[in-house]
DSSP file (Angstrom, degrees, kcal/mol; ACC not computed):
  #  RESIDUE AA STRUCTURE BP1 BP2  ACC     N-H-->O    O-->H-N    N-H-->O    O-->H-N    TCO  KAPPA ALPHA  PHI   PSI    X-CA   Y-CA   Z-CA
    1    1 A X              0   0    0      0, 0.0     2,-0.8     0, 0.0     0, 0.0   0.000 360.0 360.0 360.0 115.6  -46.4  -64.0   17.4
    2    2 A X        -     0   0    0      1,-0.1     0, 0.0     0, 0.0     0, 0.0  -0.530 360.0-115.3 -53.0 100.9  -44.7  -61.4   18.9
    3    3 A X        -     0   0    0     -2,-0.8     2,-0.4     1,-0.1    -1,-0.1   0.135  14.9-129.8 -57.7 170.1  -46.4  -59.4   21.7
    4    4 A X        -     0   0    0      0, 0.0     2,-0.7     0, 0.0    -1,-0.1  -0.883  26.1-120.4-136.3 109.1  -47.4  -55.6   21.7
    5    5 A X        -     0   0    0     -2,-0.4     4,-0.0     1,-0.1    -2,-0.0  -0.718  22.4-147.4 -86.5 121.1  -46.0  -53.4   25.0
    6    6 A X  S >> S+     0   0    0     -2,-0.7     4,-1.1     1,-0.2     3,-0.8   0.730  95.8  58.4 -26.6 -66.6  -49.5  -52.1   26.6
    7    7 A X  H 3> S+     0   0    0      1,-0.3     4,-0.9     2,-0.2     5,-0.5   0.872 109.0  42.9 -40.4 -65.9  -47.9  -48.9   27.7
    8    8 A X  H 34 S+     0   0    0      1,-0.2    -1,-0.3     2,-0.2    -2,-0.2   0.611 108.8  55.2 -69.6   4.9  -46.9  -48.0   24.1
    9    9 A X  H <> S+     0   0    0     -3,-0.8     4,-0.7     2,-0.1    -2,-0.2   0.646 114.1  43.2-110.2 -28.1  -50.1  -48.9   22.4
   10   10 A X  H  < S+     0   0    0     -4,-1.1    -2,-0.2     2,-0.1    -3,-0.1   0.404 108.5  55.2-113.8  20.9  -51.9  -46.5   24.9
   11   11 A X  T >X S+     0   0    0     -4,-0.9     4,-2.2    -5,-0.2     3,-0.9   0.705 112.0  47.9 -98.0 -50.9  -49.4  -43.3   24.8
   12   12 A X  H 3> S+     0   0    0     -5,-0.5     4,-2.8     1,-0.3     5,-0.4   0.917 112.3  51.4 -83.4 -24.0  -49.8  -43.3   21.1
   13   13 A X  H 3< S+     0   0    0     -4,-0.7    -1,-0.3     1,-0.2     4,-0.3   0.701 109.6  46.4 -65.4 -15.0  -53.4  -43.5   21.6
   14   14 A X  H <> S+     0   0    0     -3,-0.9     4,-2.8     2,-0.1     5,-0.4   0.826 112.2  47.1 -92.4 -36.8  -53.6  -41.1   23.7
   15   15 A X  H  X S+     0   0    0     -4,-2.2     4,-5.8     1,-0.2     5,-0.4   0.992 108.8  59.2 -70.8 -57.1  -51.3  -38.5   21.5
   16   16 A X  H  X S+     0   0    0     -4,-2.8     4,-1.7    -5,-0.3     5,-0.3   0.940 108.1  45.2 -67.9 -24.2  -53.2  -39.3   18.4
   17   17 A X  H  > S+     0   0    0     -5,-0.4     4,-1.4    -4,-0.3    -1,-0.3   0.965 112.7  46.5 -66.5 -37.8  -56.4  -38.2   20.2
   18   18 A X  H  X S+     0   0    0     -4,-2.8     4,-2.4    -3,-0.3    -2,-0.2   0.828 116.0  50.1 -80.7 -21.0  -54.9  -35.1   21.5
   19   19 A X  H  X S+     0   0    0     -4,-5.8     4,-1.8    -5,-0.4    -1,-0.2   0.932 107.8  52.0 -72.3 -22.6  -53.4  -34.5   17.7
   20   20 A X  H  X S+     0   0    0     -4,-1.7     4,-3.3    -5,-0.4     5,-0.2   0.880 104.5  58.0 -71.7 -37.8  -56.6  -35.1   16.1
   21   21 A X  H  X S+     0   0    0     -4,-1.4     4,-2.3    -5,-0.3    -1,-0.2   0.968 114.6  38.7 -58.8 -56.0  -58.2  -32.5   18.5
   22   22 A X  H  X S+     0   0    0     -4,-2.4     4,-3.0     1,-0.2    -1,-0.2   0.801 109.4  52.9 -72.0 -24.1  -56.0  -30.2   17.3
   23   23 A X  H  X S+     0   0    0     -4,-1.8     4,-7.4     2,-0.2    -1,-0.2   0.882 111.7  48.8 -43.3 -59.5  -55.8  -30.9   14.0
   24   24 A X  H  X S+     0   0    0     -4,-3.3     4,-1.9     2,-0.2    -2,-0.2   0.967 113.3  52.7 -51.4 -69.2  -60.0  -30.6   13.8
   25   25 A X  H  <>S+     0   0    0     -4,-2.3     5,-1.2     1,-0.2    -1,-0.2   0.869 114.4  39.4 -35.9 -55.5  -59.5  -27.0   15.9
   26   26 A X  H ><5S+     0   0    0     -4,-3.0     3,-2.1     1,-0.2    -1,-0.2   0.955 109.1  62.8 -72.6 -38.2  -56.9  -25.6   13.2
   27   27 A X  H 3<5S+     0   0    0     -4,-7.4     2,-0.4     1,-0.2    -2,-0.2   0.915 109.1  39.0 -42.9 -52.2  -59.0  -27.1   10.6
   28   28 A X  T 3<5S-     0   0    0     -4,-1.9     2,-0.8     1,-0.0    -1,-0.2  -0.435 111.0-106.6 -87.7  47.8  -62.1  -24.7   11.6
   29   29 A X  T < 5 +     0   0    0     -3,-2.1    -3,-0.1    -2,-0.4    -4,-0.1   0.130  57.2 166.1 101.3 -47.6  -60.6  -21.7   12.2
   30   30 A X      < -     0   0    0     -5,-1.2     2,-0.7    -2,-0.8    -2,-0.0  -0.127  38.1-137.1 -50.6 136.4  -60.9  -21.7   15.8
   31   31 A X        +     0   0    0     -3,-0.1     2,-0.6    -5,-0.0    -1,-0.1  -0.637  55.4 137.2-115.8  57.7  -58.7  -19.1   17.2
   32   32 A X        -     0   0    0     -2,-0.7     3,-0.1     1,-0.2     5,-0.1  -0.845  40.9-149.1-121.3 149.8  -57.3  -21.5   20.3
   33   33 A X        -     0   0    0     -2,-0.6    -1,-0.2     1,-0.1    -3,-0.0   0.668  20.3-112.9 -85.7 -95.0  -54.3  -21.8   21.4
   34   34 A X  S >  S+     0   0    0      0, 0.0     3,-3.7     0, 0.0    -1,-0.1  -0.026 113.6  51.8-169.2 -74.8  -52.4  -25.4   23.3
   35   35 A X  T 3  S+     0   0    0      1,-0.3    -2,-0.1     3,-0.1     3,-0.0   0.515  98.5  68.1 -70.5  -2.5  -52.1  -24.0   26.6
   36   36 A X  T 3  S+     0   0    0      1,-0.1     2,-0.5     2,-0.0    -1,-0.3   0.591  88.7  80.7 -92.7  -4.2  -55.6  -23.1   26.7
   37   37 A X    <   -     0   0    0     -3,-3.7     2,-1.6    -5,-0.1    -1,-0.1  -0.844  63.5-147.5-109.0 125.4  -56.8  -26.4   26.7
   38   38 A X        -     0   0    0     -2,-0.5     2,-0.1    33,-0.1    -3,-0.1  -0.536  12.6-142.4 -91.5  95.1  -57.2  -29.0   29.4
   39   39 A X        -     0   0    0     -2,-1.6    33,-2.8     1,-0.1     2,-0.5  -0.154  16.7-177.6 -47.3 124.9  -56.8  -32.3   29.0
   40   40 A X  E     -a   72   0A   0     31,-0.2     2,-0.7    -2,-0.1    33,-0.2  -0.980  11.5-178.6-127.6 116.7  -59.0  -35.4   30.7
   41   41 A X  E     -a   73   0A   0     31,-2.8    33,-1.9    -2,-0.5     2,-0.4  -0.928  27.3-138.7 -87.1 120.2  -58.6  -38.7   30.4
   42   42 A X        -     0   0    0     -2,-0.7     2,-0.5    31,-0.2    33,-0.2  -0.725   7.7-158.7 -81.5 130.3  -61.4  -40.4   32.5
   43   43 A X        -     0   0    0     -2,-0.4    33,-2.4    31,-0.3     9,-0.1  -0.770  29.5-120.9-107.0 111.1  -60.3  -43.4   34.6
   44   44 A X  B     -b   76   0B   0     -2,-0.5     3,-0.4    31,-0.2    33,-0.1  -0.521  15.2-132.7 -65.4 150.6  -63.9  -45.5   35.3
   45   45 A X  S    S+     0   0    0     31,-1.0    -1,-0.2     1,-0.2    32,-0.1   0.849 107.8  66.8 -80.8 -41.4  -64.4  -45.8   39.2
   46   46 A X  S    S+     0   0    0     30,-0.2    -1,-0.2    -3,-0.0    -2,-0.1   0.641  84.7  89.9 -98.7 -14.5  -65.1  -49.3   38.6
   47   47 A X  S    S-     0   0    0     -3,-0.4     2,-0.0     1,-0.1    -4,-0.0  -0.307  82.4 -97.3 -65.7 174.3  -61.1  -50.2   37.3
   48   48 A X        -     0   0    0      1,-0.0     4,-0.2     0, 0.0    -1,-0.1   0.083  31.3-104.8 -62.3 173.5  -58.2  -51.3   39.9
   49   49 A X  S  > S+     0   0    0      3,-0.1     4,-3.5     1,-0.1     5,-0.3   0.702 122.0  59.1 -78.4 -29.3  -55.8  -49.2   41.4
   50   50 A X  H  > S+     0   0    0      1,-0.2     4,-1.2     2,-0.2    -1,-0.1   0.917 100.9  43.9 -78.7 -32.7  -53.8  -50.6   39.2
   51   51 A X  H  > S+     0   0    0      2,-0.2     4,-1.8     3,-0.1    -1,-0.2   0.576 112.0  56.2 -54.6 -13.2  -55.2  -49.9   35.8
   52   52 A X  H  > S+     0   0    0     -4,-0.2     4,-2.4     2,-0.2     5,-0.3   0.881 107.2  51.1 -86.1 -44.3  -55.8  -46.3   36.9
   53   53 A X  H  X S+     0   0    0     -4,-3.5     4,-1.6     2,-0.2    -2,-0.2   0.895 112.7  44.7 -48.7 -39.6  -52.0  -46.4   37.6
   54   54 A X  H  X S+     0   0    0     -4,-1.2     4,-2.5    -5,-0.3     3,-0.3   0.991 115.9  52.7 -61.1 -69.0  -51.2  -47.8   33.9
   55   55 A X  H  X S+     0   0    0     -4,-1.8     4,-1.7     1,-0.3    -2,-0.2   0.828 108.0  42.6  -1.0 -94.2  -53.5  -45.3   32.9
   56   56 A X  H >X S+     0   0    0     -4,-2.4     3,-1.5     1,-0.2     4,-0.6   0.860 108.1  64.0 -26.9 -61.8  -52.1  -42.5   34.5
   57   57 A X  H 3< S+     0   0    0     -4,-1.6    -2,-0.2     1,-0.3    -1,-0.2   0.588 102.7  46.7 -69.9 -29.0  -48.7  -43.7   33.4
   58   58 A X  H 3X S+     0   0    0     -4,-2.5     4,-2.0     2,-0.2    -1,-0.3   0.805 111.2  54.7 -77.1 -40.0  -49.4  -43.4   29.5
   59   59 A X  H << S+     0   0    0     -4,-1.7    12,-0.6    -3,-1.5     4,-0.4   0.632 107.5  43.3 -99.9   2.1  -50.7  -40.2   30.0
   60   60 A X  T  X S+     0   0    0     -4,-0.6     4,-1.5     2,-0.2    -1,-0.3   0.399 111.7  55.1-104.7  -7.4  -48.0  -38.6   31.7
   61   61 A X  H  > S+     0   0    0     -5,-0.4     4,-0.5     2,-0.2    -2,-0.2   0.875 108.8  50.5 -77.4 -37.3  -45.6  -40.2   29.4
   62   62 A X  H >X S+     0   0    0     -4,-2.0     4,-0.6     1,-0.2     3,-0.5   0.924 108.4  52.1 -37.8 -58.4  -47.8  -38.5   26.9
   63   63 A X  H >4>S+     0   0    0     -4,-0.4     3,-1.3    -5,-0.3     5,-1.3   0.900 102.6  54.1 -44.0 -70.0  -47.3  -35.5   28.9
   64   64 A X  H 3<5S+     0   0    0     -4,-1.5     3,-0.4     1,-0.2    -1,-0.2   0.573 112.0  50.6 -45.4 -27.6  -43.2  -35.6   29.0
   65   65 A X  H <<5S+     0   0    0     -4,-0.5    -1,-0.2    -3,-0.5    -2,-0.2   0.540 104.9  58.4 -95.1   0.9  -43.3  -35.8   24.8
   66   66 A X  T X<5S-     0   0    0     -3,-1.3     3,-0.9    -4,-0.6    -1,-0.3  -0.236 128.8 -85.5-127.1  41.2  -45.4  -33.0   24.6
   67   67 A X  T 3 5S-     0   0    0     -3,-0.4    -3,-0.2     1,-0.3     3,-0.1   0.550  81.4 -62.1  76.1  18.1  -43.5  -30.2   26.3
   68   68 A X  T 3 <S+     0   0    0     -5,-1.3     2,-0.6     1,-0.2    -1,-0.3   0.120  82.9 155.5  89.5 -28.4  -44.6  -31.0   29.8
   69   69 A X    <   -     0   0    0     -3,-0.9     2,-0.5    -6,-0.4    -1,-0.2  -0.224  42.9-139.2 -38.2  91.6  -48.6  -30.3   29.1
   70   70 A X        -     0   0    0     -2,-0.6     2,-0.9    -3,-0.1   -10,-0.1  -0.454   5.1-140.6 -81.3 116.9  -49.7  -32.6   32.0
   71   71 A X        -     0   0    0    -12,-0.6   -31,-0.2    -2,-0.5     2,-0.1  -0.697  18.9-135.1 -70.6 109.6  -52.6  -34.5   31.0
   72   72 A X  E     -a   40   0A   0    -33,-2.8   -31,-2.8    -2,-0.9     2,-0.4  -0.263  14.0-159.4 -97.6 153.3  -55.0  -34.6   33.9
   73   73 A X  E     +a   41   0A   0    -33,-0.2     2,-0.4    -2,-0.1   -31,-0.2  -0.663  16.0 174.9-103.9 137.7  -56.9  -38.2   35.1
   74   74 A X        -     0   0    0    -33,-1.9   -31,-0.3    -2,-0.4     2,-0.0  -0.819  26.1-117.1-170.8 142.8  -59.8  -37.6   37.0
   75   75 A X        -     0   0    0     -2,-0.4     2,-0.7   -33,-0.2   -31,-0.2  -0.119  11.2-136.3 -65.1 149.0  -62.5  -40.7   38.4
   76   76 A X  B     +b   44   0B   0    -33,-2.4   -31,-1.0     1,-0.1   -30,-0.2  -0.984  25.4 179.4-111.9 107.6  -66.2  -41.0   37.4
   77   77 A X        +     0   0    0     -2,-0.7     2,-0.2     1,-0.2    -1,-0.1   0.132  66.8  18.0 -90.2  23.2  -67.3  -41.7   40.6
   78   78 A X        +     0   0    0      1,-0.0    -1,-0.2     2,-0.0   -34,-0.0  -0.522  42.4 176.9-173.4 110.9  -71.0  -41.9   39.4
   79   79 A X        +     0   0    0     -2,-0.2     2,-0.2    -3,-0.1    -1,-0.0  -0.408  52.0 126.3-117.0  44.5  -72.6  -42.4   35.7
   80   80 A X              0   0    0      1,-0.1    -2,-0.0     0, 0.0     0, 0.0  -0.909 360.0 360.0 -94.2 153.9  -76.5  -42.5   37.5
   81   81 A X              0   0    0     -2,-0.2    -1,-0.1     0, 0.0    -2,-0.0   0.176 360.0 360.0-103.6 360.0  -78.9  -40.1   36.1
């Protein structure tokens, strides 16, 4: 069985979320534009440094295919209510 590179399995996950978003937006109408939206991925506090780096690393590869539109990471450092 041939293995799957990590990196590429979660760049294209990440692009097909941000296409679907847009898709759903022009689908209803919505009068927004690209550059008006900011993207966040949230990186759980509880991963390594190193998964948040992988992380990161897809989503600025994302970023680089998409015309520079920096997808921004930011921690949940607390899910109490």
């Amino acid at each position: 069985m041939k293995g799957t590179n990590a990196m590429l399995v979660f760049k294209h996950s990440i692009k097909y979320l941000k296409d679907h978003l847009l898709t759903e937006i022009a689908r209803k109408t919505y009068k927004i534009d690209i550059n008006d939206i900011n993207f966040v991925r949230n990186v759980p506090a509880t991963w390594d440094d190193t998964a948040k780096l992988f992380m990161q690393e897809a989503a600025i590869k994302v970023s680089q295919c998409e015309k520079g539109k920096l997808l921004k990471l930011v921690k949940i450092v607390c899910m109490l209510t």
